[in-house]
Each structure stands twice: as C-alpha cells, then as structure tokens.
C-alpha positions, 0 to 999 in steps of 0.5 A, spaced: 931 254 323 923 253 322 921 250 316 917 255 312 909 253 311 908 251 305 903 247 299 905 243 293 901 240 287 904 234 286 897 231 282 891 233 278 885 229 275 879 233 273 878 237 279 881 232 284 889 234 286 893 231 291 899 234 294 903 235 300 903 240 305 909 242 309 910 245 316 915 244 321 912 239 325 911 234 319 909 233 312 901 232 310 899 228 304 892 232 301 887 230 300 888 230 308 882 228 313 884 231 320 881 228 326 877 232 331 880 233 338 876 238 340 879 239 347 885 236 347 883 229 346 881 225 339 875 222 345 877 213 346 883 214 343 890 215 346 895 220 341 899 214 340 894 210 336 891 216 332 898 217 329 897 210 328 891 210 324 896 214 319 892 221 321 899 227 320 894 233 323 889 234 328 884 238 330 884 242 337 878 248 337 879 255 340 872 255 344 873 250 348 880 250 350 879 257 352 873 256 357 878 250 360 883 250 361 884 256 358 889 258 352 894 261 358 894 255 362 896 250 356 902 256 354 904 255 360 905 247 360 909 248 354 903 249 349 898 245 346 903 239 342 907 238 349 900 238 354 897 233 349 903 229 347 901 230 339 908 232 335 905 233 329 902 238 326 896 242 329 890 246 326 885 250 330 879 252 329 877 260 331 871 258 335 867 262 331 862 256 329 861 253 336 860 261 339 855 263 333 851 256 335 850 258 342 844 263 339 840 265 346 847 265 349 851 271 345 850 278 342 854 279 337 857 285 335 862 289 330 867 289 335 866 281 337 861 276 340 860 277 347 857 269 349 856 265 356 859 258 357 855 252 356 859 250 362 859 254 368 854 260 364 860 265 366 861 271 360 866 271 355 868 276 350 872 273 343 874 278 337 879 276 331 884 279 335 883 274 342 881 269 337 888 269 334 892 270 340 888 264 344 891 260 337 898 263 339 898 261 345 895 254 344 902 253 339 897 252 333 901 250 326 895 253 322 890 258 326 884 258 323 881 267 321 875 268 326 869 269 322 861 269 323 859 262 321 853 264 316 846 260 318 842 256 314 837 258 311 838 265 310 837 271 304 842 274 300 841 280 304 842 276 310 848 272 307 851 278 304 851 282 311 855 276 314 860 275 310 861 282 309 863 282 317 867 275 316 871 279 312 873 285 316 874 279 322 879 276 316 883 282 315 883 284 322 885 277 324 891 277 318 893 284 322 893 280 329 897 274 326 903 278 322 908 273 320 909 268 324 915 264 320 913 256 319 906 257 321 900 258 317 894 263 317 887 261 313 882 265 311 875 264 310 870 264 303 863 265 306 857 267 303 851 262 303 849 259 298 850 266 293 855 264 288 856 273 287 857 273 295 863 267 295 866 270 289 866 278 293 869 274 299 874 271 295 877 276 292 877 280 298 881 274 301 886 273 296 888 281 297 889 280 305 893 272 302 893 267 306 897 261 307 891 257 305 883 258 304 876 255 308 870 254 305 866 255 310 859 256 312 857 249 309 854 242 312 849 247 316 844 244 314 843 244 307 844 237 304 849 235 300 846 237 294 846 244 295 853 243 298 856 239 292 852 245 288 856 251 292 862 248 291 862 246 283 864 253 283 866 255 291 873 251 290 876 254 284 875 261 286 881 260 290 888 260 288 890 254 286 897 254 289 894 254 296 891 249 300 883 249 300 879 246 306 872 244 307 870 245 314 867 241 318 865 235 313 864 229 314 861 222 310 865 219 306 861 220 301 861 228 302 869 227 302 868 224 295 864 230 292 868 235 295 875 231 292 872 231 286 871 238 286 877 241 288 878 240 296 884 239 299 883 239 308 877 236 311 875 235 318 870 231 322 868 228 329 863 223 325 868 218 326 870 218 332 862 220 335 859 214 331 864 209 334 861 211 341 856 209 339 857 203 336 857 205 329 862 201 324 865 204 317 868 199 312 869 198 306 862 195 303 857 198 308 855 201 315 855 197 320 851 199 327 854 193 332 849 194 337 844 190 333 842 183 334 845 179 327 852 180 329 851 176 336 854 170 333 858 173 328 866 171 328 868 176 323 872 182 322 869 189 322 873 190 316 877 184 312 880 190 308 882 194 314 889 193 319 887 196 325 887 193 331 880 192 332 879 188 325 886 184 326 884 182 333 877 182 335 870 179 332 864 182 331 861 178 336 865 181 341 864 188 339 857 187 340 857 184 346 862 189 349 858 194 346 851 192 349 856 191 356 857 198 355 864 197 357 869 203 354 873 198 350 868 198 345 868 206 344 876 205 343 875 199 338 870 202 334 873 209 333 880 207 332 877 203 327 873 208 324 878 213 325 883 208 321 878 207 316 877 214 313 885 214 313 886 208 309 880 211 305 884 218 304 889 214 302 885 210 297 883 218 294 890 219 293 893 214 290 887 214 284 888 221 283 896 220 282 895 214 278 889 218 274 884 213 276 880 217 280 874 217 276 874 210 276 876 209 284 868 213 284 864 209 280 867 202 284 865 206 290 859 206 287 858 199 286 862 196 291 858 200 297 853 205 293 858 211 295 856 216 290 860 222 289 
C-alpha cells in the first residue's frame, strides 16, 4: 500500500517550526533544503554522495527535462527515480520560472506559454495541464502547480493581473492532478510585493487545498530586505498544518530569515554553482579557493565539517586543483558546500526543538555575521 503524503508539526519557536514530511519514498525532516538537480544530475556530484551529504529530496525541473530527454523518454526508462538512481523523494518544479525567463523567447497566453528552446530554438507549448502531465510522467513525488513567476519591479495592477491568472493555472493544475495517493500537489502564493494581493492568492488557494503552499515570486531581484518584509506576513497566510515552501532561496543568511518567519522547504543551486567555481561555505565565513592565501595553507575547508573534502584534502590542494582546473576541485567544493547547508539545516532544527532558536541566530551572528 502507498503511504499517504503527509506533514506533522513536531516544534515551534516564535515562528520557527520543524517537522516532518512523510512520503513513500522517505521522510523529510523541515526546515529541509533540497538540492537542485535540474536536469537529472546535482552537477560534480554522484547520487550516492548527495545522500551522503544528509540531503532526503532533490529538486528536478519540468523545463529541462522536457526539451531533453523528454518527460516521455524518462517514463519509459521507469521514471525520474530509476533513470537518476535517486530513491528518495523528488520534487519538480513546473517550468513556469525557467519559461517566464526566456522573455523575447515566448508569448504568453491564458491558454499557456508558447516559448522557443534555449537549445535548439525549436517551439513548445507548456499549460497547467502539459505541465502536470510532464510531472507525472517524471514520477515526481511533489509536483509543483504551473504559474506565472511575476516580475520584479511591477505595479500592483501588473502584479494583480498575474497572480490572478497564476491562479486560474493553480485550479486548472489541482484539476489535472486529481488525487493521486502518496503523492503531493503545491500550490503557489503569488502576488509581489502586495500584501492585499498575497492575501487574495491565499485564500483562493486554500479553497482549491493543496498537499502543501509555495511562496513564490521572491529572490527576483528584490533584495532581501523586501523579501524578509513580504514574508513577515506571506508565511502566515497559509494553513499552518501545511508545508510552506520559499523557492528558489538561497543564502544561509536568506534561509535563516525565512525560517524565522515561517518557511518550511527551500531550495537552491548556490551551493552547487559556487563550489564550480571554487567558493567554500563554513561555518566562519566564505571562502574563494582560487585566492593566492591558501596556496600554503594545510588546513581543513571547515574544522566543523565531515565531508570528505574537509576530512582529507587541505586548502592548499583545493586551491591548487582549483587553479588546475582539474574536475575534482568542483566535486570536492560542492559536496562540501552541499554538506555544509545539510549540517546547517541540521544545526536550525535542533535550536528550534530545543527553543533555542533565538539564541542559534544571535551566535550566527557573532561567530560568522549571518543575520537574519
């Protein structure tokens, strides 16, 4: 028997809340980061080392994986979990961002979005309903409702004229979804920086009832003081026995903010993108490889971290590596940093079943001017 989706409060400080949701491929201890594997792949890293990291989801992306190697091709190779070698939990996201990006490339209509490939510029067309059935045909665990990702700056007119489509889309995907047992549909607050327009979203996606609620439409360019703003109320418009999750976020110092205001889920290629490029995270401060200073130096990337990059290798050899441009050097740093936000996570959780959130924040902020 499939085991129904499910979301249990287990803790709550202030705000803060950890938790646990359950699906049938595992359970996900909230606040939960997922790494991005847009197109099949966590990029420098083999499925068997991200679930090493302690991640207990990933992230795969309807957009890409559509225009290669297609949604049809992955279900016919037994779906996303069995083409990837991923046996945990998976949640996909609609395409709505990645096609509402291309701008010159599409047109958007009620019907849906007519966009060219950024690969071949070939032509596609992506609704609520292909959007849905792409994500049932990757096996997602948690599909992602497809919306239109409102841009940043925009006026309230503009910003109440796409949210109000995004959730005509919402209801038209809940409709294409059905009920699917032991897996979970989310829905999408949109509605800028308006706190009248998240509150209309809101209740029109509470009375569609999702499985769990995005926040959506941050990290577009903002800043975070206008991100921390919107979700000082955004959060608590949604139903509090639901998982809520901000997408697309980010810095630690982001995923602290957003923690303390309410956010369950995040998600983020920073990680992963700054170890290509030689960037450390730790538990002090940031750490860019490739400079000259840690040429000589025979330490850990992290004396506070167990990934194999820490436990084995110096920064002297990560930086020279790096400068070698030899592929180990991406592997290493992003397992790292990828370790890093796990322990990170980790670390939130444990402050807020012990009610010592508060307390976690202010010594972030002493020990490595993490502010939330």
């Amino acid at each position: 028997m499939v085991k129904q989706f499910s979301f249990s409060l287990k803790a709550q400080c202030g705000n803060a809340r950890t938790g646990v949701i359950s699906t049938s491929r595992g359970d996900i201890n909230t606040p939960a980061f997922m790494p991005v594997g847009t197109c099949g792949t966590v990029k420098a890293m083999l499925p068997e080392s991200v679930v090493a990291t302690g991640a207990q989801i990933i992230l795969g992306n309807t957009y890409h994986l559509m225009l290669r190697p297609t949604a049809e091709r992955v279900n016919n190779l037994g779906g996303l979990h069995r083409f990837m070698n991923w046996k945990k939990p998976i949640l996909t996201d609609s395409g709505g961002f990645q096609v509402m990006s291309l701008k010159k490339l599409r047109k958007t209509t009620e019907e849906g979005v007519i966009f060219q490939s950024h690969i071949d510029g070939s032509k596609h067309f992506l609704s609520p309903e292909r959007s849905i059935e792409i994500q049932r045909l990757l096996g997602a665990d948690v599909t992602m409702a497809f919306d239109e990702c409102t841009p940043f700056p925009i006026d309230f007119d503009g910003a109440a004229v796409s949210m109000q489509r995004s959730m005509r889309w919402a209801k038209r995907s809940k409709d294409a979804f059905g009920f699917r047992q032991g897996f979970a549909l989310f829905g999408i607050q949109q509605g800028s920086v308006f706190k009248e327009l998240r509150e209309e979203s809101s209740e029109l996606l509470v009375s569609h009832g999702y499985e769990g609620y995005a926040v959506g439409g941050l990290a577009v360019g903002e800043g975070q003081k206008t991100m921390f703003e919107v979700l000082d109320y955004a959060p608590s418009m949604l139903p509090i026995d639901k998982p809520r999750y901000l997408m697309g976020v980010g810095k630690p110092s982001d995923i602290l903010g957003a923690v303390k205001r309410g956010i369950d889920m995040f998600d983020c290629v920073l990680p992963s993108r700054s170890g290509r490029n030689g960037q450390a995270f730790t538990h002090s401060d940031v750490i860019n490889i490739k400079n000259a200073r840690y040429a000589d130096d025979s330490n850990p990337l992290d004396d506070n971290c167990d990934c194999p990059a820490c436990m084995n290798y110096t920064r002297a050899y990560l930086h020279h590596v790096y400068k070698c441009n030899e592929i180990i050097s991406s592997m290493l740093i992003t397992w790292h940093n990828l370790r890093f936000y796990q322990i990170f996570m980790a670390e939130i959780r444990d402050a807020i079943q012990h009610n010592k959130f508060d307390e976690f924040c202010q010594q972030l902020q002493n020990d490595a001017g993490i502010s939330d």
